[in-house]
N, C-alpha and C positions, 0 to 999 in steps of 0.2 A: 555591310552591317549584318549582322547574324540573327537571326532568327530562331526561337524557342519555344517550340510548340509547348501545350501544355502538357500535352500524355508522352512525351520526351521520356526515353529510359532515365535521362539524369532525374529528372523532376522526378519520374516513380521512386527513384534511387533514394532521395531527399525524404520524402514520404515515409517509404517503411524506417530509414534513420530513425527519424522522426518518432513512428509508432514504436515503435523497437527502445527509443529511449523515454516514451511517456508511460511503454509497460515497465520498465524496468525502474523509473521514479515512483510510480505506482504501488509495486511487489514490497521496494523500498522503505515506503510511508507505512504499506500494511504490516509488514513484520516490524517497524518503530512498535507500530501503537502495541499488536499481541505481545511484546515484551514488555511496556509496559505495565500492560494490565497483567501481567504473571507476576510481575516484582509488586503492584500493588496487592492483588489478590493473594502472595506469599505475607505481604505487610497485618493483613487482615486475618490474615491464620495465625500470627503471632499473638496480636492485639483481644483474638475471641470476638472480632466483630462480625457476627453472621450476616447481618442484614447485610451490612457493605458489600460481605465476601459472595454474598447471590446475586447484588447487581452488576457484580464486577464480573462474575462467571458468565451472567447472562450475554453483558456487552462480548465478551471474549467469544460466545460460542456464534455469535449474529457476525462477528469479522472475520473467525476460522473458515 
């Protein structure tokens, strides 16, 4: 029967995978939302809605 330590190079192997694919789902999700809020905050520039267009900047500049 084989045996599998825990600090095993495989298992580190797995780990950074791991990390390596929850930073890159991550970077993923962040650039979703920053383009949304560009195409809403572009929607807001059209419409003359300032209020909106400040809280939308706001949120954009707290995720950049």
């Amino acid at each position: 029967m084989e045996k599998k330590l825990l600090n095993s190079p495989q298992h580190s192997e797995e780990n950074t995978d791991s990390v390596v694919a929850e930073m890159f789902l991550n970077n993923s999700i962040k650039e979703f939302k920053r383009e949304k809020l560009r195409k809403e905050i572009d929607q807001t520039l059209q419409d003359g809605n300032k209020d909106l267009f400040l809280k939308l900047t706001e949120e954009l500049k707290k995720i950049s």
